[in-house]
C-alpha positions in Angstrom: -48.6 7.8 112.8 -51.9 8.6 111.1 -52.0 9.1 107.2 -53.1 12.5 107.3 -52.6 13.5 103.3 -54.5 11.1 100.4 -52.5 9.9 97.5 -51.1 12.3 95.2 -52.0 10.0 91.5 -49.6 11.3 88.9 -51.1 9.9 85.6 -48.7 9.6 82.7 -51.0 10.0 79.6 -49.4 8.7 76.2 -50.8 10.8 73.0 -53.5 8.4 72.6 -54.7 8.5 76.2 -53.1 5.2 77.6 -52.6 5.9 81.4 -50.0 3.8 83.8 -51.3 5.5 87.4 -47.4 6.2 89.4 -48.8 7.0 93.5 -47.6 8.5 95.9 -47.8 10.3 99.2 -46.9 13.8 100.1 -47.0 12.8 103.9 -43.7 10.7 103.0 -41.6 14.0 102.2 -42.8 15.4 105.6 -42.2 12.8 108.2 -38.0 14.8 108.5 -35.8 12.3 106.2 -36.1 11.0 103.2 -38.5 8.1 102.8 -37.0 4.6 103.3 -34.0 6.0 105.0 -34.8 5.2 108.9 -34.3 2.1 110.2 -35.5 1.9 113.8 -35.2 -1.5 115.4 -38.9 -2.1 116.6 -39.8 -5.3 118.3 -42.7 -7.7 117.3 -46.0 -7.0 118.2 -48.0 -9.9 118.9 -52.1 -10.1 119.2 -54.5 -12.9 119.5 -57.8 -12.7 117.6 -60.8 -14.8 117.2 -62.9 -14.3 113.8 -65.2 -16.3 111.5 -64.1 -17.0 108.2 -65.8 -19.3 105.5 -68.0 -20.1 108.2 -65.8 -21.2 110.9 -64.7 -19.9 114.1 -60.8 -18.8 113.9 -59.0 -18.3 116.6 -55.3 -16.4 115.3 -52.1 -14.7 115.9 -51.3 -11.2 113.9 -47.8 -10.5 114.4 -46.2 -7.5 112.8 -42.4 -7.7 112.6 -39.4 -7.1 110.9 -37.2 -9.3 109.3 -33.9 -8.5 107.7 -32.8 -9.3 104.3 -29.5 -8.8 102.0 -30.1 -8.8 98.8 -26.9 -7.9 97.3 -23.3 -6.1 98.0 -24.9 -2.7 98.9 -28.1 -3.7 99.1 -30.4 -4.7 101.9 -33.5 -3.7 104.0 -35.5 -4.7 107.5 -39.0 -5.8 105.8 -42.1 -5.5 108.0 -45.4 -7.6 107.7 -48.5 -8.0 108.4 -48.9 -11.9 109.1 -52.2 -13.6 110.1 -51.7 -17.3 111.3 -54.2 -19.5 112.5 -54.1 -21.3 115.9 -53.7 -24.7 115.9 -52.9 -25.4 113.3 -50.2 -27.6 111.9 -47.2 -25.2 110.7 -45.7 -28.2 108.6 -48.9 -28.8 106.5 -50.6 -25.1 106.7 -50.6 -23.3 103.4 -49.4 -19.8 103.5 -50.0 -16.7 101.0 -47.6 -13.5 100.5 -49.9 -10.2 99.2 -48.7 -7.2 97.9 -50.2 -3.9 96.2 -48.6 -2.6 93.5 -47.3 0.5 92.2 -44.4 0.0 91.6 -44.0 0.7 95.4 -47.1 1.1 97.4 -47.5 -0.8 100.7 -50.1 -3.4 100.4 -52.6 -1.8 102.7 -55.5 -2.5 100.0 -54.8 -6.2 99.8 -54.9 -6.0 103.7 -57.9 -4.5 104.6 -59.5 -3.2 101.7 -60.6 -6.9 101.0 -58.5 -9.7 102.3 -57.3 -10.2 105.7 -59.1 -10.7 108.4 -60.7 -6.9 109.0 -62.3 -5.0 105.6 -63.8 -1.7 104.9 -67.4 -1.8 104.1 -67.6 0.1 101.6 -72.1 1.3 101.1 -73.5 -0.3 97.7 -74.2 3.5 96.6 -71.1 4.2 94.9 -72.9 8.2 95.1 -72.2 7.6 99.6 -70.1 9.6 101.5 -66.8 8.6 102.5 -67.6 9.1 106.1 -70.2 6.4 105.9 -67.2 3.9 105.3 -66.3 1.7 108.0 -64.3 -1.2 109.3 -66.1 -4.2 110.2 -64.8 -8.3 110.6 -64.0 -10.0 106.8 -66.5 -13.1 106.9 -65.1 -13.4 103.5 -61.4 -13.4 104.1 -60.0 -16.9 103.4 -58.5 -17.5 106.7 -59.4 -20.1 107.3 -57.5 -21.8 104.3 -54.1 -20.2 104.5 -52.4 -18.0 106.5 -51.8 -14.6 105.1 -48.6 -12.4 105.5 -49.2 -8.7 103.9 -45.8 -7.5 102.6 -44.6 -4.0 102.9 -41.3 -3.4 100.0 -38.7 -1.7 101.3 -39.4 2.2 101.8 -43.4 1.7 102.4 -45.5 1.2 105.3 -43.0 0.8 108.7 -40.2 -1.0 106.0 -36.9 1.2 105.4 -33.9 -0.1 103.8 -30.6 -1.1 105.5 -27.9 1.6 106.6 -25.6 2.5 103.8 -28.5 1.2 101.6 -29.8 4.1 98.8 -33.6 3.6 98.9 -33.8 3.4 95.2 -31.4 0.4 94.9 -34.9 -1.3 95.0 -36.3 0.7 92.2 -36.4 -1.4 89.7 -38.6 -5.3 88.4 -36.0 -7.3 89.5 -33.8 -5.3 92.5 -37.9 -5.2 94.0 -38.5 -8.6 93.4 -35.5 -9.5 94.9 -36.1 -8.3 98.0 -39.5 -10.3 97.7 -37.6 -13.3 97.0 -34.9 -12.7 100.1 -37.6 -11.9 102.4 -40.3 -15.4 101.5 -37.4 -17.4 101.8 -36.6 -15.6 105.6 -39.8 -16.0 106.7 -40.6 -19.4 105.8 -37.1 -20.4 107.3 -37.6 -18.0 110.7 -41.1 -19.3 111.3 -40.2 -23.5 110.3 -42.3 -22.9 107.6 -40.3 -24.7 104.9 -42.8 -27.3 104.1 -45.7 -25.2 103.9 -47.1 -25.2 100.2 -46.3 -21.2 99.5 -48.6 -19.0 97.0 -48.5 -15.1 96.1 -50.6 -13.0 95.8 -50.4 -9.2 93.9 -52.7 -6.8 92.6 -52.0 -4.1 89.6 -48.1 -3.9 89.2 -47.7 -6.3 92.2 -48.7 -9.2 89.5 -45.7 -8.4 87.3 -44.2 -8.4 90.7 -45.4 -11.9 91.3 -44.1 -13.3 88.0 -40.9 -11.8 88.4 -40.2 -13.1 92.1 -41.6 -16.3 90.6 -39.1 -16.6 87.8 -36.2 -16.1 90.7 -37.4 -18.5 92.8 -37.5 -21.0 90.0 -33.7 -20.0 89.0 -30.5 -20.5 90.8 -29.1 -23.4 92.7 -32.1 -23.7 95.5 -35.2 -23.4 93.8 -38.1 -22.8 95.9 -41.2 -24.1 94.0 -44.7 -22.1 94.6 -47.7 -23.8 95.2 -49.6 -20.8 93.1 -50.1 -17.8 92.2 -53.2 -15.0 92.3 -52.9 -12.5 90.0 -55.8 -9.9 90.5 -55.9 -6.8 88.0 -52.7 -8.3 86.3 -50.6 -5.8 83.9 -47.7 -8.8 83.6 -48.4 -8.1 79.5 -49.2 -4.2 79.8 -47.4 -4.3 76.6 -49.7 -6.0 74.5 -52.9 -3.9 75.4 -51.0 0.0 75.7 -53.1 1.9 73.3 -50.7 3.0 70.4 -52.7 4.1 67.6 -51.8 0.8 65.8 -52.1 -1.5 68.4 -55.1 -2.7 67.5 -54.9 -5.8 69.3 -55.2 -3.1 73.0 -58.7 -1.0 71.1 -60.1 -5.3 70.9 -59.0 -6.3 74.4 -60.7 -3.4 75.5 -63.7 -3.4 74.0 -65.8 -6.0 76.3 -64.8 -3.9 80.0 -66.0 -0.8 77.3 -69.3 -2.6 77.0 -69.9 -3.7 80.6 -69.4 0.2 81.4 -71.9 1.0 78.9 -74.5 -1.4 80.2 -74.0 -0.4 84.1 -75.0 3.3 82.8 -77.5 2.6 80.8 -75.8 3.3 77.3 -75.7 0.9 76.0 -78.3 -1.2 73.3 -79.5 -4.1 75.2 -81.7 -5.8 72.9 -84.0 -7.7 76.2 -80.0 -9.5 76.2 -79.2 -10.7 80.0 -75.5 -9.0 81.1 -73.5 -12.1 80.9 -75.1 -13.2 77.4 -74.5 -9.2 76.1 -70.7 -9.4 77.3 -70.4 -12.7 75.2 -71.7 -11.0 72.6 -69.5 -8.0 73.1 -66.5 -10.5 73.1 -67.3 -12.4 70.1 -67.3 -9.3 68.0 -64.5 -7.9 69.0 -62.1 -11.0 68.3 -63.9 -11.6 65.5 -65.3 -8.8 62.8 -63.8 -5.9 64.8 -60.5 -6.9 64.8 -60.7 -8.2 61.2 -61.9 -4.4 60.1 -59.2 -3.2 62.1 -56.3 -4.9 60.6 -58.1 -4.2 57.0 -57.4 -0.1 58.3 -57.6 2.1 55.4 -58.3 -1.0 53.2 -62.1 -1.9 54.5 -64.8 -0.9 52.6 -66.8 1.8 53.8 -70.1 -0.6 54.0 -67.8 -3.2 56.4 -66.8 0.2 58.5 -70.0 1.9 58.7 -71.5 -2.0 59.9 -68.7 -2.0 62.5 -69.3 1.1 63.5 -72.7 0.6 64.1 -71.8 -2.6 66.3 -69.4 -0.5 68.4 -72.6 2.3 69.4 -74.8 -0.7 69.9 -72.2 -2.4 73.2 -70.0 0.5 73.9 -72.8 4.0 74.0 -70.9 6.1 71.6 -72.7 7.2 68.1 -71.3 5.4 65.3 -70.4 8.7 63.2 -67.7 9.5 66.2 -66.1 5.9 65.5 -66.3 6.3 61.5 -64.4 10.0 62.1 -62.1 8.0 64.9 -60.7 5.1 63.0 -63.1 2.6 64.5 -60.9 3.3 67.7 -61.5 4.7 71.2 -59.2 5.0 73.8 -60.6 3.7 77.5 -59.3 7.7 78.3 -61.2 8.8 75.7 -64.0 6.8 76.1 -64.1 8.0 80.4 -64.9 11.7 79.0 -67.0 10.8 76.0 -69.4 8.5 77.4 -71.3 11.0 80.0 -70.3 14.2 78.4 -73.5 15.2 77.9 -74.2 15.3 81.2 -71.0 16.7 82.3 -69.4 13.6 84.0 -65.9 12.2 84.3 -65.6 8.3 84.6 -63.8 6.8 87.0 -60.5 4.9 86.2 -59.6 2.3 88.3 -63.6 1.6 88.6 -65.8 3.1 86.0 -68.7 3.1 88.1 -68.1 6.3 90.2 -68.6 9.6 88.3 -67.2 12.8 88.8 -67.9 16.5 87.3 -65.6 17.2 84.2 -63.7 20.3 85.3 -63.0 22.9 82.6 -59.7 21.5 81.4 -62.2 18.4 79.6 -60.9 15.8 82.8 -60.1 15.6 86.3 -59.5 13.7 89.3 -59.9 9.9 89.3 -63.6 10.0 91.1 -63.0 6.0 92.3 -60.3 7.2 94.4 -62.4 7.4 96.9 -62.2 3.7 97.4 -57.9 4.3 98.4 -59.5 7.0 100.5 -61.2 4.8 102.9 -58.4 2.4 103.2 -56.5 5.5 104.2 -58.5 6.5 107.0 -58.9 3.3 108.6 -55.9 1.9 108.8 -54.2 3.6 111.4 -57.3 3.5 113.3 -57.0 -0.5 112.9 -53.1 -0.5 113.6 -53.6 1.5 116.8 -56.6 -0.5 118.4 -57.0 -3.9 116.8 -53.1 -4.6 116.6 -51.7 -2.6 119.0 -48.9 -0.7 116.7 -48.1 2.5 118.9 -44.8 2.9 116.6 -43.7 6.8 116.3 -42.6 6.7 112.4 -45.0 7.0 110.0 -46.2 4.1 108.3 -45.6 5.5 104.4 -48.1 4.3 102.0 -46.2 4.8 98.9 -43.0 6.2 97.2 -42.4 9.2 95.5 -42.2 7.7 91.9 -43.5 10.6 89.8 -42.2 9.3 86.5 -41.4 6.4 84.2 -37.9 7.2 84.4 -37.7 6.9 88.1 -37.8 2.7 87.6 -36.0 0.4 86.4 -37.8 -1.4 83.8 -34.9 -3.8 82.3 -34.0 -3.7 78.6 -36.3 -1.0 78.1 -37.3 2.4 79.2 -40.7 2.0 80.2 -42.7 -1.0 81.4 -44.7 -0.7 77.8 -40.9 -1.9 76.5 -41.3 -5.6 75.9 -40.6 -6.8 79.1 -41.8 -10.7 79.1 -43.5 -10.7 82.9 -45.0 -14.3 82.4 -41.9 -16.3 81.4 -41.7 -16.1 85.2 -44.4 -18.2 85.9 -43.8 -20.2 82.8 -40.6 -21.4 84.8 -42.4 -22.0 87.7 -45.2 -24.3 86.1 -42.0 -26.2 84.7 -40.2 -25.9 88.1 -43.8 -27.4 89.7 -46.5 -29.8 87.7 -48.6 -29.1 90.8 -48.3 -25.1 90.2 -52.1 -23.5 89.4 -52.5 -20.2 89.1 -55.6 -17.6 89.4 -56.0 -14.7 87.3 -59.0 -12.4 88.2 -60.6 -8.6 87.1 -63.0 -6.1 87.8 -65.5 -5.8 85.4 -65.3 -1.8 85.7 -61.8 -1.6 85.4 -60.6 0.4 82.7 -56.7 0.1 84.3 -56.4 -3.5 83.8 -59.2 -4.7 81.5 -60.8 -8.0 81.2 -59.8 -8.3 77.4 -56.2 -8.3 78.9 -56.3 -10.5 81.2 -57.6 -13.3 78.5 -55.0 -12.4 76.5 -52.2 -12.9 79.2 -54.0 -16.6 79.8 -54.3 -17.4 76.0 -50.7 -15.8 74.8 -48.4 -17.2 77.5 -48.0 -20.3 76.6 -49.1 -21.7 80.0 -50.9 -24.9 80.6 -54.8 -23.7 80.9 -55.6 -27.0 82.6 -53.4 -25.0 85.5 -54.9 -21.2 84.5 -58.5 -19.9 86.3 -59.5 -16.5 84.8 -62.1 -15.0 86.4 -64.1 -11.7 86.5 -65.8 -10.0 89.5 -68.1 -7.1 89.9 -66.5 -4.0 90.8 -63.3 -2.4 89.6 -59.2 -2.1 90.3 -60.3 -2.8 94.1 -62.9 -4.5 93.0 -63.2 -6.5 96.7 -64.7 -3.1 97.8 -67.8 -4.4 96.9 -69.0 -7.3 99.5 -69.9 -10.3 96.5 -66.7 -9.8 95.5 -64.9 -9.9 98.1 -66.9 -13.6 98.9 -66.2 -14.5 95.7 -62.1 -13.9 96.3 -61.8 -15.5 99.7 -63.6 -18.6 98.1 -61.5 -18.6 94.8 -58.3 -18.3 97.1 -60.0 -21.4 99.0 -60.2 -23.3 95.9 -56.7 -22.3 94.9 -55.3 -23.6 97.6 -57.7 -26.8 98.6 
């Protein structure tokens, strides 16, 4: 039952060093059968729990179970959660959220205790400290008290498998994986007499163009079932409008503030005596504004408007202005993780930009913030085994083998940098619901899933921003590894549901 392997991260590296990060675990090719394949009937397994969350004392249920779900002729799967439920409560009136990780398939182990539900890793403020240091403590922070939580495991991850007769990658693709989403909200709600509840999501990374997928198909069909909201946390739902093509200018300007917040934290960047937040707004004025009119001039700007331009970019982003006048004006956030501390031989990290690594000789090397999945790894079978009581044989799988873009089904395109229109899914929804809000938040440090983007998605999408919160949060792709921001979370889910 123990993970005993870490993530194998297959990065898929276009020619100007735009990354989508495909996971997966070599423990799932070792557990006998092909992953996703067994389907072993286990029963529930029910544990009461007393906490403290925003400041109350919680008494609560964590069930893990299976429910069954058909999703189509020869398609279907027995779904196991994670569902925290408070005590006392009134079913009827008692909010409830659905988390997931991303991927595309990864179990949504980070959402559940790297930051989230009721048990987190503490993770030291050194981001230099050992893994071993890591441990897991109670969530103070974990919005428990607000809205019960149930962590959702697709089909083929963690203890969920798919039906008999069922090929595993049936659900391989936006909208055969949301609809298994869809099938399986609806189940639980019904199974549990939750009906009434008001019902949010919750996904992180790919898991938000997950959520404004299985948003659009609740909207649709006969029996719509209207969401209450929506958290989107390191969203990619417009991964197409910030890929960094050589001409895509519009990705090199939503980049450039997370770019200049990595700068600052290292000390590269020109501060000018400016405070953090008032040098990020600085950073962001410039880039929608004379950056992004050089860059559309291209090869028509005067050298004196490129050579002032480039000078702006060493000043927030750490890299000398003669690199960007040989470069276009443009640096790719791959790029810019070698360039930045080359001269001192370090690699930044990806999905947080705060953690360093040694560049090996091949000029890049292993994602050094992995080490933040690493201690969500070790722990969790510790925290099945003793806090819920999960003595299950099979091996609870943290991800599938999806080790290209090819392996997913990405709809009228090949890739998910095709223009696949995520948000028209929650654009239904807001129509399906006036009531509908929705949450959109990033790490600062994230080079994945920048801060420029997410602005973009909640400016572009034509979505009522009376509805729309963006927020940013210290840290990076997990960014509630770090304790503030994983207060700041629990009380922005608080508000989104209160």
């Amino acid at each position: 039952m123990p993970i005993t392997t870490a993530f194998i991260r297959t990065v898929l590296t276009s020619a100007t060093g735009l990354a989508i990060v495909l996971a997966a675990p070599a423990a799932a090719q070792q557990n006998g059968a092909p992953p996703g394949r067994d389907q072993v009937d286990h029963p529930a397994v029910v544990t009461k729990h007393k906490g403290r969350f925003g400041g109350q004392s919680i008494a609560y249920t964590a069930r893990v179970e299976g429910l069954s779900v058909t999703t189509g002729p020869h398609e279907g799967a027995k779904i196991i959660s994670f569902a925290y439920t408070r005590d006392k409560a009134d079913p009827a009136k008692r909010a409830v959220m659905f988390l997931f990780n991303g991927g595309p398939i990864v179990a949504a182990q980070y959402l559940h205790i790297g930051g989230i539900g009721p048990k987190r890793v503490a993770y030291p403020d050194d981001v230099k400290a050992d893994p071993s240091t890591f441990a897991l403590v109670d969530n103070i922070y974990s919005p428990l008290d607000a809205v019960d939580m149930v962590f959702v495991d697709p089909a083929s991850t963690g203890f969920s498998r798919v039906a008999p007769g069922t090929d595993p990658k049936a659900y391989f693709s936006v909208k055969a994986d949301a609809r298994q989403f869809a099938a399986y909200i609806r189940a639980w709600l019904k199974r549990y007499g939750r009906e009434g509840s008001p019902v949010y999501l919750a996904g992180e990374s790919y898991g938000t163009n997950r959520a404004a997928e299985i948003a659009g198909q609740l909207a649709d069909g006969p029996d719509p079932l209207p969401l209450a909201g929506i958290f989107l946390y390191g969203q990619a739902a417009n991964i197409i409008e910030y890929s960094q093509r050589s001409a895509n200018i519009t990705s090199y300007v939503a980049s450039l503030p997370t770019i200049a917040a990595i700068a600052w934290y290292h000390g590269k960047a020109d501060r000018k005596e400016r405070s953090f937040d008032a040098f990020l707004a600085e950073a962001r004025s410039f880039a929608k504004g004379d950056y992004l009119t050089i860059l559309y001039q291209g090869s028509a700007a005067s050298d004196a408007d490129k050579r002032r331009v480039a000078g702006r970019l060493a000043e927030f982003s750490g890299i000398p202005a003669d690199w960007y006048l040989a470069n276009e004006l443009k640096i790719t956030k791959e790029r810019y993780r070698v360039e930045l501390l080359k001269d001192q031989g370090l690699l930044l990290g990806r999905a947080d930009a705060r953690y360093t690594a040694p560049i090996t000789d091949k000029g890049n090397g292993p994602d050094p913030s992995d080490v933040l999945m690493q201690g969500v790894q070790k722990l969790l079978p510790i925290y099945l085994r003793e806090d819920l009581k999960v003595d299950w044989n099979d091996p609870y799988i943290p991800a599938v083998a999806i080790t290209s873009l090819e392996d997913w089904g990405w709809g009228d395109g090949t890739s998910p940098f095709a223009d696949w229109p995520y948000y028209k899914g929650i654009g239904k929804m807001m129509k399906l619901n006036p009531g509908f809000r929705l949450l959109v938040g990033n790490g600062i440090y994230d080079t994945q899933t920048t801060m420029g983007a997410a602005e973009l998605l909640v400016t572009q999408s034509g979505w009522d921003p009376a509805r729309v919160t963006l927020r940013y949060y210290d840290g990076g792709h997990t960014g509630y590894s770090v304790a503030a921001t994983a207060k700041a979370i629990g009380n922005d889910i608080r508000a989104l549901v209160r």
